[in-house]
C-alpha positions in Angstrom: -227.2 15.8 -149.6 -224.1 16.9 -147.9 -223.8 17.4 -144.7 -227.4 16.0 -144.2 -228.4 12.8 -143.2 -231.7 10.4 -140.9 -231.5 7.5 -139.7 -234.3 5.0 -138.2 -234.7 5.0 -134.9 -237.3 4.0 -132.1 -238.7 5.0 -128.4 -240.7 3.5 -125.7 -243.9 5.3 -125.1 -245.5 3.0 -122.7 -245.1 -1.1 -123.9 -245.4 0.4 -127.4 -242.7 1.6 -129.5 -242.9 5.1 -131.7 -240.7 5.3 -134.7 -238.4 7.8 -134.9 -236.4 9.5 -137.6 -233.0 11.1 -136.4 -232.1 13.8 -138.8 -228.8 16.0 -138.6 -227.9 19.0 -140.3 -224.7 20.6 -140.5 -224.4 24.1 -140.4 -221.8 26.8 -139.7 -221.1 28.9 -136.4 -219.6 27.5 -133.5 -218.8 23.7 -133.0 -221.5 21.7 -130.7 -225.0 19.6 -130.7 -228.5 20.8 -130.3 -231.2 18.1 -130.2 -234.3 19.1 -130.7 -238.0 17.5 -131.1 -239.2 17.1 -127.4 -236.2 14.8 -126.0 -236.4 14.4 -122.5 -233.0 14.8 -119.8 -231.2 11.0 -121.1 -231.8 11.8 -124.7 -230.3 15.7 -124.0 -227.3 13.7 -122.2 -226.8 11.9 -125.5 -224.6 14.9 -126.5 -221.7 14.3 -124.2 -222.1 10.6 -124.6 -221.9 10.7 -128.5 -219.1 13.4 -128.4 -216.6 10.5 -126.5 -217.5 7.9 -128.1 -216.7 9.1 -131.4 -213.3 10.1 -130.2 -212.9 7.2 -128.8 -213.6 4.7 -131.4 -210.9 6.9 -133.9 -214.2 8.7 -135.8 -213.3 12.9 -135.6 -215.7 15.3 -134.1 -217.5 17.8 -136.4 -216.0 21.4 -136.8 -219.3 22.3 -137.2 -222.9 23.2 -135.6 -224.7 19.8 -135.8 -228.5 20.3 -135.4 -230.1 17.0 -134.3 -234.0 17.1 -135.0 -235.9 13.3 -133.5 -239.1 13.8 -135.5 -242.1 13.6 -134.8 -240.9 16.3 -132.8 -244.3 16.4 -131.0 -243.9 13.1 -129.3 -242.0 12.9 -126.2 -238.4 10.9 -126.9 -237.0 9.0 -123.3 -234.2 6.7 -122.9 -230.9 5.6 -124.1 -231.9 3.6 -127.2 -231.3 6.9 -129.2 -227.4 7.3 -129.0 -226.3 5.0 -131.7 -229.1 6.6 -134.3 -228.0 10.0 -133.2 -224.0 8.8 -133.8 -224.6 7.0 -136.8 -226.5 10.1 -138.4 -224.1 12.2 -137.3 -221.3 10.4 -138.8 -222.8 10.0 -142.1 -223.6 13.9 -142.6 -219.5 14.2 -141.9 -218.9 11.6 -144.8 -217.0 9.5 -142.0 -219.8 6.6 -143.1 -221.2 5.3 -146.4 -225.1 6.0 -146.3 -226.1 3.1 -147.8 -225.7 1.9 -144.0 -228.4 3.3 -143.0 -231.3 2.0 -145.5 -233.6 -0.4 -144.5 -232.0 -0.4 -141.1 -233.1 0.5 -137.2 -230.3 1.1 -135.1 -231.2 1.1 -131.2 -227.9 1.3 -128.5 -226.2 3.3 -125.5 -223.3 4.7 -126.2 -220.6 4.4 -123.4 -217.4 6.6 -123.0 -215.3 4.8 -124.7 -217.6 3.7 -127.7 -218.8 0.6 -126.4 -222.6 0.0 -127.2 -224.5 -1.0 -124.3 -228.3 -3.3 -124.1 -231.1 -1.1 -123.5 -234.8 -1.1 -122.0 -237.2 -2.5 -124.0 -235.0 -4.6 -126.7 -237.8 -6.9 -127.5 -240.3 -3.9 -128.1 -237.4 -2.7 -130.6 -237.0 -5.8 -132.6 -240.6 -6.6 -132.4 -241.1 -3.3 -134.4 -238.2 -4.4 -136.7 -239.9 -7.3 -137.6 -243.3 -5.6 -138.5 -241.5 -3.1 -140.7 -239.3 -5.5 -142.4 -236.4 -3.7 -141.1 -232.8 -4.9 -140.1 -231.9 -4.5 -136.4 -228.7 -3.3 -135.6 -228.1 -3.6 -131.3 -225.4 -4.1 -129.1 -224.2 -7.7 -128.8 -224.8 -8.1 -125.4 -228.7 -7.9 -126.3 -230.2 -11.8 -125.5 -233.7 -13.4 -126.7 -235.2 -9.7 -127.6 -233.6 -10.2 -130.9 -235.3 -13.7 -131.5 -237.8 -11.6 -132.9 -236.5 -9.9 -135.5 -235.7 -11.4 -139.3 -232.6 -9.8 -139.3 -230.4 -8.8 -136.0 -226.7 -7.6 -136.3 -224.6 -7.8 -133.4 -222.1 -4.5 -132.7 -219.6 -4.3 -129.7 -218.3 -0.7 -130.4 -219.0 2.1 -132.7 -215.7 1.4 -134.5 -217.6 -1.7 -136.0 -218.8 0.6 -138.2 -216.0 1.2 -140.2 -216.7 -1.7 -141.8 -219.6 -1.9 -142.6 -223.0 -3.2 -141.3 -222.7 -6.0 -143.5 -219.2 -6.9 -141.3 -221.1 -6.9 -138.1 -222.0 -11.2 -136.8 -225.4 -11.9 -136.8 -226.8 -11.8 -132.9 -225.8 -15.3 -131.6 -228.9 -16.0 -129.5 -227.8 -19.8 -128.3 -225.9 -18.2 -124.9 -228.8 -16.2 -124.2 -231.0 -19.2 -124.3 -229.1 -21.5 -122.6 -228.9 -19.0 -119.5 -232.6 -18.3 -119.4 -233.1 -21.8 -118.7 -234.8 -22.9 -115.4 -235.3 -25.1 -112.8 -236.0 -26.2 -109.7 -240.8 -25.7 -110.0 -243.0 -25.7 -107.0 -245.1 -28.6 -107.1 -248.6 -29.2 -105.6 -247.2 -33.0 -104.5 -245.2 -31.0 -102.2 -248.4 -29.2 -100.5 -249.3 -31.8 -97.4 -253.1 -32.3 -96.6 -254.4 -29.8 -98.5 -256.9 -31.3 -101.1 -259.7 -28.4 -100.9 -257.6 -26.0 -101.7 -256.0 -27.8 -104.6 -259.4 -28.5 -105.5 -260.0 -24.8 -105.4 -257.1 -24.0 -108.0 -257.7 -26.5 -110.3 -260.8 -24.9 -111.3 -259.6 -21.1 -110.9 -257.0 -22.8 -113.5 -259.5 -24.2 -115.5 -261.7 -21.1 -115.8 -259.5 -18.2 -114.7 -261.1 -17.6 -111.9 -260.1 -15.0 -108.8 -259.0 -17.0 -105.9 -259.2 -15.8 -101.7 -257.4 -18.4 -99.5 -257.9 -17.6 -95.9 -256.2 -19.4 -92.9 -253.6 -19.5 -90.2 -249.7 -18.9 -90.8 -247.8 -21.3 -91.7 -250.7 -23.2 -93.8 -249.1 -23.2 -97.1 -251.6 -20.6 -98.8 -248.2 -18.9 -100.1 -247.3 -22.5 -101.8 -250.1 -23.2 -102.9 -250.3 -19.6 -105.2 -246.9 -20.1 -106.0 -247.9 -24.0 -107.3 -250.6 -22.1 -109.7 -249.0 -21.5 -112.6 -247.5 -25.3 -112.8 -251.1 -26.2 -113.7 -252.1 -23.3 -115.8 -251.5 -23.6 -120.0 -248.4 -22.7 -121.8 -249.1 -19.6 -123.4 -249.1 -19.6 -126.9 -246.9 -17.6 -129.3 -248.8 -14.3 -129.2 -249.2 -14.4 -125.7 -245.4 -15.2 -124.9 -244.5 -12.4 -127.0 -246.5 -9.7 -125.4 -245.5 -10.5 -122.3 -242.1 -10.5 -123.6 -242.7 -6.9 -124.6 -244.0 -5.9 -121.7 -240.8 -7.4 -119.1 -238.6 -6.1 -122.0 -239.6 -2.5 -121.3 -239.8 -2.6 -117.5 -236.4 -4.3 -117.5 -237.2 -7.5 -116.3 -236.0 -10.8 -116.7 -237.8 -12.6 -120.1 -236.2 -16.0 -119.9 -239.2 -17.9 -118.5 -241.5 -16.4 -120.6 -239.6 -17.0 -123.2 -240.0 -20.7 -122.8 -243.9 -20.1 -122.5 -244.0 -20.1 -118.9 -246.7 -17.8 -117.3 -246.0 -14.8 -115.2 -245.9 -14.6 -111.2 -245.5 -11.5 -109.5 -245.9 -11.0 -105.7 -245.8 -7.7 -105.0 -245.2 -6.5 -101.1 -248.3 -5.1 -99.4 -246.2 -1.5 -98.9 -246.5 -0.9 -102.8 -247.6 2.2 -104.0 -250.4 2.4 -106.2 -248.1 3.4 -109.1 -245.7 0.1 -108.7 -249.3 -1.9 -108.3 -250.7 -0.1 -111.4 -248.0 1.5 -113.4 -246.9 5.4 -113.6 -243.6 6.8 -112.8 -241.4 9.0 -115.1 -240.8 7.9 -117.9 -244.5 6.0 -117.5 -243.7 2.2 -116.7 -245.8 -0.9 -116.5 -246.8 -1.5 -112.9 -247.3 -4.8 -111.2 -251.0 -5.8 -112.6 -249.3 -6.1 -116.2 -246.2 -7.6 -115.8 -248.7 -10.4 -114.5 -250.8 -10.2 -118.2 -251.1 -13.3 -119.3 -250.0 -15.1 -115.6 -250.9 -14.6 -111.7 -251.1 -11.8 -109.8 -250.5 -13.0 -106.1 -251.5 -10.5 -103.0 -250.0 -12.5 -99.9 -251.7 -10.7 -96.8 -254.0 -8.4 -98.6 -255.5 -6.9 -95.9 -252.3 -4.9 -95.6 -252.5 -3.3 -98.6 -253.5 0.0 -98.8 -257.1 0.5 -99.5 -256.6 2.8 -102.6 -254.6 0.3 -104.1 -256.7 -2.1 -103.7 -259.6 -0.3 -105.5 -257.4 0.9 -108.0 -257.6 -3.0 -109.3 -261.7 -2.9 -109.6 -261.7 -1.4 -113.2 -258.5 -3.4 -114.7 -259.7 -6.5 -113.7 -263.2 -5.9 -115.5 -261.4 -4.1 -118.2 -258.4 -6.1 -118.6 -256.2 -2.9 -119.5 -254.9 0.3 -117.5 -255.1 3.8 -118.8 -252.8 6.1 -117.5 -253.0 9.7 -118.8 -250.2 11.9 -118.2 -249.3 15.7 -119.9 -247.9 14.1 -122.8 -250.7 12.1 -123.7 -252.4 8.6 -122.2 -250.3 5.1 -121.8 -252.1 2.0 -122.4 -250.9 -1.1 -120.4 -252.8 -4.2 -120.8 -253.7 -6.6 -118.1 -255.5 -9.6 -118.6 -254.2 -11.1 -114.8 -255.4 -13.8 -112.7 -255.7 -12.2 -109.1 -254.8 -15.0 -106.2 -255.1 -13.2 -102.4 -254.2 -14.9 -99.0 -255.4 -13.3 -96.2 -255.2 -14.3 -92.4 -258.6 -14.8 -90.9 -257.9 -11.9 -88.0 -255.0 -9.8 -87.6 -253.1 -12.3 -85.1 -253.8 -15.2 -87.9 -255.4 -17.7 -85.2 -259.3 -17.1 -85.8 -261.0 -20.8 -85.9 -257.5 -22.3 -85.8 -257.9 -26.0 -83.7 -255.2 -25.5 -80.4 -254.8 -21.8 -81.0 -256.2 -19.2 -79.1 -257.4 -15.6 -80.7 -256.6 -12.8 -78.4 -258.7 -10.8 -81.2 -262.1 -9.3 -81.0 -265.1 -9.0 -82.5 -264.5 -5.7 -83.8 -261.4 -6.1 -84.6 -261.8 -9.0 -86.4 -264.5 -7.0 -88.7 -262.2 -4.2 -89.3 -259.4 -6.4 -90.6 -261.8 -8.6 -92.5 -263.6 -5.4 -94.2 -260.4 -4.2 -95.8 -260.6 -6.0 -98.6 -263.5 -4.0 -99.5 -267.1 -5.3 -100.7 -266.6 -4.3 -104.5 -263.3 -6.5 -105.1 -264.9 -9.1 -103.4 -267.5 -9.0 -105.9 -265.0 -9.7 -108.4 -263.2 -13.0 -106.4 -264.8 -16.0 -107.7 -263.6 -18.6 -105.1 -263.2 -18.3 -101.8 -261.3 -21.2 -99.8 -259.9 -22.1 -95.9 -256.9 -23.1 -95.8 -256.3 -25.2 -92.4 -253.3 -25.5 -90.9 -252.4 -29.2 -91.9 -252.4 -32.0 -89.5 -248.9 -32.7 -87.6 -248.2 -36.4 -88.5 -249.2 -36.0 -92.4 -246.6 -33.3 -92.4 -243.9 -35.3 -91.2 -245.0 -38.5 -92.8 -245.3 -36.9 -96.0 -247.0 -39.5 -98.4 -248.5 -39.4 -101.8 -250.1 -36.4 -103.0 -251.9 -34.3 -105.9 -249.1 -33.3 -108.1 -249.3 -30.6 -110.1 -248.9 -32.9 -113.3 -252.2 -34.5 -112.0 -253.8 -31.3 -112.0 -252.8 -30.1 -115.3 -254.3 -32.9 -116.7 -257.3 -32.5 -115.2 -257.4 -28.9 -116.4 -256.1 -29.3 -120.1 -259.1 -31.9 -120.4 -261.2 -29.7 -119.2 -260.4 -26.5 -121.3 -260.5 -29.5 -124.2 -263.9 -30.2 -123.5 -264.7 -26.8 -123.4 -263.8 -26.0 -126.7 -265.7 -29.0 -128.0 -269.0 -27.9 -126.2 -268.7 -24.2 -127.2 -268.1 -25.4 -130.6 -270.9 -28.1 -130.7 -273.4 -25.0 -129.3 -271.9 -22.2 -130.3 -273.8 -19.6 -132.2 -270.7 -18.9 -135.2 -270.1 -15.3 -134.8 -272.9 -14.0 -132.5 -273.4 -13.4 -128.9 -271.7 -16.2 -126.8 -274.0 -18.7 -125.1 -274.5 -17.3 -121.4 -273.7 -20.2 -118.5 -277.0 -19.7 -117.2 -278.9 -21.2 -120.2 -276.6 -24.7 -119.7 -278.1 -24.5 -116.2 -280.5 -27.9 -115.7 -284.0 -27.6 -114.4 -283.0 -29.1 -111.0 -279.6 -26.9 -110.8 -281.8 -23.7 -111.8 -284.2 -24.4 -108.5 -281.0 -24.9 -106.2 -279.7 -21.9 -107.5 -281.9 -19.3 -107.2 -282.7 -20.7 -103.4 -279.0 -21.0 -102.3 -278.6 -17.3 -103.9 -281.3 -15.7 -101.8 -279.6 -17.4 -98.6 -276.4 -15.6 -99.2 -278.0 -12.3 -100.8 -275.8 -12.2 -103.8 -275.8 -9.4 -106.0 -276.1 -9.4 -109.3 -272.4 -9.2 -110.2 -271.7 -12.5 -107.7 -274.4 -14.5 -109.6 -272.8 -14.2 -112.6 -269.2 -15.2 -111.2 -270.9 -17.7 -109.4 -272.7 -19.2 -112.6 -268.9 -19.2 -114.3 -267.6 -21.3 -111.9 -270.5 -23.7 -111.5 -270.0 -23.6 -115.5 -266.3 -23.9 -115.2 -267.0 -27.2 -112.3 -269.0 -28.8 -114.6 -266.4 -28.4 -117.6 -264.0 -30.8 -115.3 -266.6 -33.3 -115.5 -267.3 -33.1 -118.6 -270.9 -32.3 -118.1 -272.7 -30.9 -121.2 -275.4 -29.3 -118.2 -274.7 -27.9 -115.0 -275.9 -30.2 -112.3 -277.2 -29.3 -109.0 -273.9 -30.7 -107.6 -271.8 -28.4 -109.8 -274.1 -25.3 -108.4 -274.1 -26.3 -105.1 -269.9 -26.4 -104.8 -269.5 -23.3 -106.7 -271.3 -21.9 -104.4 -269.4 -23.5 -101.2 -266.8 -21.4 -102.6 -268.6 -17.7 -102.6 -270.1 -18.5 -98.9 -266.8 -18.4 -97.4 -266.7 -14.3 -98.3 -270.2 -13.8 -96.9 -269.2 -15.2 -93.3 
């Protein structure tokens, strides 16, 4: 119909993308651009944005009213991505562009000024909804691995592309993008000097995904050692790595790494807010607990955090998602993290540290130590010293643990797990608790060493896992007594 015309469109809400339909209507009165359907202050800024860039890439400006409606119009729009929809619509109502460029496509682009078109927040999110509605993707040529995604993905420089056609536009050459996300330079356990209980420690919070606390002295290598973690953990497969892609797509964050099916670090500074930790902001963005889904989550000095922070991660690491509900309705963020914490034993860091003296007391000592807070110790699973290594194995260096070695020892373990919960599985019921693989003799050492440290019933369980979790590294079908007895060697540490 003349002077009518949509065009596909999409916006963040949350790591999710809403489809959109930009729809203009030409109508007399005086010349200028109203944009309805709940846009928020970038999308109203489109206007001024669209108007130059227009002019700029040769196209003429309307003589007309142009009435921009982004429906559903009771869903909040935000961002950038809806300049080039908004242009593109608007030139095909003024017969400037053939409609037939617009089916069966989803354009998503900032305008600039002088009609370039720019990357925007969230690409991936954008061509991961291309893909599942079998749409073409039309983006700025600048965009990098989001586009990966997508069946087709046309490249366009400036809004003058247009003139030709979409069919004249390259296809998105992704080979640049690749070769820059490429990395180097891993930490490496082998590099961590006279540490072997620890390592111990992380092989099987790798293993079984367990929360980790590593307390010692500065200067022990409990920040290398989290940092070594993900070396040893298992690529992520295809779903993951694209979630996560999502996810550091929308925040604006680098996606190289993941890309290549590494898992995420993140090592947020104790002086976060409880919005950066958890997510929030406006417009609503993920916070730090899911752009670690699917990787670690690292608190160095967690005493310092604030206490509400720190309780805000109780429900999503039982729930493995965030819910955030603001006026215009509730974001869901997951966050299926592994939670590593280092902590100093007492605030000057020299508690039970060998030729160090602590100038702290008693009380003072309690104080830092009870910031953590009872409940999220509840839900870390291992709880490991970390001494400060010895002088001459530090400057000798010598053969250690690599994380290679490690890795090994976990993928055999995660092997054998799969083969034992397949061998006593129950099909599609109720998984096999760990406590009913517990042997007679590890039962009895159990439920004495339990009543020692007064567990409740939330640590037994953890505690079970990880006994469950020991005993998948040695390939036991039962858990021993042994396996009990160092699973729990790892929860007494938090009850001294």
């Amino acid at each position: 119909m003349a002077g009518r015309a949509s065009v596909l469109a999409a916006s963040l809400h949350g790591v999710e993308t809403v489809s959109v339909t930009v729809e203009v209507s030409l109508s007399g009165g005086l010349p200028g651009l109203d944009i309805v359907g709940m846009p928020d202050s970038a999308v109203l800024e489109a206007r001024s944005r669209v108007r130059c860039a227009m002019r700029s890439a040769g196209f003429e400006l309307p003589r007309e009213h142009v009435t921009i409606n982004l429906r559903p119009s009771e869903i909040r729009k935000s961002g950038t991505s809806l300049d080039l929809p908004i242009a593109v619509a608007i030139l095909i109502a003024t017969r400037q562009l053939d409609p037939r460029i617009a089916e069966g496509r989803l354009f998503v682009g900032e305008l600039g000024l002088d009609g370039s078109v720019c990357p925007v927040r969230g690409e991936v999110a954008y061509a991961s909804l291309a893909e599942r509605r079998e749409l073409g993707l039309v983006m700025s040529s600048e965009s990098s691995l989001a586009v990966s995604m997508a069946s087709e993905a046309k490249g366009i420089r400036s809004l003058a592309q247009l003139k030709g056609g979409v069919e004249g536009l390259p296809p998105l050459d992704l080979h640049e993008a690749r070769e820059a996300s490429g990395v180097s330079g891993e930490p490496d356990f082998a590099d961590v000097i006279d540490q072997e209980l620890p390592k111990r420690a992380m092989t099987i919070a790798a293993a079984g995904r367990h929360g980790v606390l590593m307390i010692g002295p500065p200067g022990s290598g409990k920040t290398m050692l989290a940092r070594c973690l993900p070396t040893i953990l298992p690529r992520m497969t295809s779903e993951e790595s694209a979630e996560a892609m999502i996810i550091h797509s929308v925040a604006g964050q680098p996606i190289g790494r993941i890309a290549l099916g590494e898992r995420p670090f993140r090592a947020p500074h104790h002086s976060i807010s409880i919005a950066g930790l958890v997510g929030g902001g406006r417009p609503v963005l993920p916070g730090e607990i899911t752009l670690a889904h699917e990787g670690v989550l690292f608190l160095d000095e967690i005493p310092e955090f604030g206490r509400a922070a720190l309780q805000a991660l109780r429900q999503p690491l039982e729930d493995r998602e965030v819910q955030i509900t603001r006026v215009d309705g509730t974001y869901t963020f997951p966050c299926h993290f592994q939670l590593v914490a280092a902590s100093n034993p007492c605030p000057c860091g020299h508690l039970g540290d060998p030729g160090h003296d602590c100038a702290c007391s008693a009380a003072q000592v309690h104080a830092y130590q009870s910031r953590i807070g009872g409940p999220l110790m509840d839900r870390i699973d291992i709880v490991v010293d970390v001494p400060r290594p010895e002088t001459s194995k530090v400057i000798d260096g010598g053969s250690e643990t690599s994380s290679e070695q490690m890795r090994e020892a976990v993928l055999q373990a995660l092997e054998f797990r799969a083969w034992r919960e397949g061998r006593c599985g129950h099909g599609g019921g109720r998984p096999r608790p760990p406590s009913a693989d517990l042997a007679p003799e590890a039962r009895r050492a159990f439920e004495s060493l339990a009543r020692g440290l007064s567990l409740g019933g939330r640590a037994i369980v953890r505690a079970t896992r990880v006994a469950r979790t020991i005993a998948d590294l040695s390939e036991h079908e039962r858990i021993s007594e042994g396996d009990v007895v160092e699973a729990l060697g790892f929860r007494s540490r938090a009850k001294g």
